[in-house]
N, C-alpha and C positions, 0 to 999 in steps of 0.2 A: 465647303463652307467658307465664305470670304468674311475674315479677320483681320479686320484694321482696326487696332485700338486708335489710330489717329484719327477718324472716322465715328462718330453718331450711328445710328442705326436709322436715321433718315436718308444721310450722306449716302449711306451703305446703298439703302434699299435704291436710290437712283442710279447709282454707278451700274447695280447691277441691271436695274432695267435699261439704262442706255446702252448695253452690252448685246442687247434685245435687238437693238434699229439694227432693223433690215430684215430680219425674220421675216418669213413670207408666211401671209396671216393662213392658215388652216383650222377650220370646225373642230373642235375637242383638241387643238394639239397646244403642246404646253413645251415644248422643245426648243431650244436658243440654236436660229442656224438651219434648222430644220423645218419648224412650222407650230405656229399657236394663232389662240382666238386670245380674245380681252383676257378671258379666266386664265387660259393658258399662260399669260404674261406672268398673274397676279402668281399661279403656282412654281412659274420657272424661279421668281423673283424667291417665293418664300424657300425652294427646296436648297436656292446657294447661301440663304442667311439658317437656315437649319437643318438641312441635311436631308431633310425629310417632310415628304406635308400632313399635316394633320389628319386629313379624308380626302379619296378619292370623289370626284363630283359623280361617277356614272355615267351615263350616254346621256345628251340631249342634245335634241333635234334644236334647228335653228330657230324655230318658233316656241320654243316652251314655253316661255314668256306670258307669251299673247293666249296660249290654249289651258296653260295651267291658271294661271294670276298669281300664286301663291310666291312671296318674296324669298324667294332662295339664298339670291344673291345675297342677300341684308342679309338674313338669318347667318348666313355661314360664316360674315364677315364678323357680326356680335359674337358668333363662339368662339371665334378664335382670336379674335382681336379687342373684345370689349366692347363695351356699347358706344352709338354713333357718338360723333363730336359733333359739334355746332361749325358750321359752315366756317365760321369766322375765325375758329383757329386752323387752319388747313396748314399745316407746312408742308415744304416736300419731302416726298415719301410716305404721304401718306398714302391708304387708298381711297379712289374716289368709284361711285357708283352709281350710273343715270339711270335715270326713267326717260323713255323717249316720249312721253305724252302723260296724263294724267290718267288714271283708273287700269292701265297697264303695268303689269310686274316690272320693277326698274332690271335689266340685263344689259349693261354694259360698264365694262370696268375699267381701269387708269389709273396710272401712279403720278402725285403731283412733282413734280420738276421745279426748280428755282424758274422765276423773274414769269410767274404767270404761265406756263407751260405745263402741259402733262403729256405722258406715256402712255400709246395704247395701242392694240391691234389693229387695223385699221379694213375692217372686212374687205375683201376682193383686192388686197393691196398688202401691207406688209406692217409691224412696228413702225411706229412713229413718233415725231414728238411736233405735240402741234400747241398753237395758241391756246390758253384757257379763255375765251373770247366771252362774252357775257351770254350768248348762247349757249354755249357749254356748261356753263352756271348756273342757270337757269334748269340745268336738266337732272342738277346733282342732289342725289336722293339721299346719301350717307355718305359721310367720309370716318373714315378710320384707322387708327395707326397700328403697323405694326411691332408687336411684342418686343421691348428691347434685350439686346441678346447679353445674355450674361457671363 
């Protein structure tokens, strides 16, 4: 568990995903160094600010999204993080979570970064931190913060 009383638990949450770049992105993996997906990042990030994660996600295939519909992603982020915030307070460290089109279950996720950037797996490639561009904005279904650590 990373404990900097000098440090926010926004500050925190990004140091620890910048820790992330380079991870080579892998389906279900959640491992810093070894291999994750978006969720993966979202879990590495939560298990070094608490030791531990809340719930295991289960198996899902790359598509569930698209064949389920059903908002996972949202949902898991309200239980454990409170319900969404409004776009407009986003700081970093939050998290953030797209919808790639409309009437599809939003499945992608990101942690925000200082000066307009965010953290994310970057399918067939690795952790990264890329521009929050207004396309990327456009795609974001919920943001929400996580729990400060006490």
């Amino acid at each position: 568990m990373l404990r900097d009383e000098g440090q926010d638990t926004g500050a925190r949450v990004v140091t620890i995903a910048r820790s992330f770049i380079g991870t080579p992105y892998r389906h279900q993996g959640a491992l810093k160094g070894v291999g994750c997906d978006c969720l993966g990042l979202v879990r590495g990030v939560w298990r070094e600010l608490y030791g531990a994660e809340p719930e295991m996600p289960g198996a899902y295939a790359a598509d569930w999204a698209e064949r389920a519909g059903a908002e996972r992603l949202l949902e898991a982020a309200a239980r454990h993080c409170g319900a969404a915030l409004p776009a407009a307070a986003l700081r970093p460290g939050d998290i953030l979570i797209f919808r790639w089109r409309a009437g599809v279950a939003a499945k992608h996720a990101g942690i925000a970064a200082p000066d307009a950037h965010f953290i994310h797996a970057y399918e067939q490639a690795a952790v990264i931190e890329s521009p929050l561009v207004p396309a990327w904005r456009r795609r974001i279904a919920g943001v929400f913060r996580f729990p400060e650590i006490s």
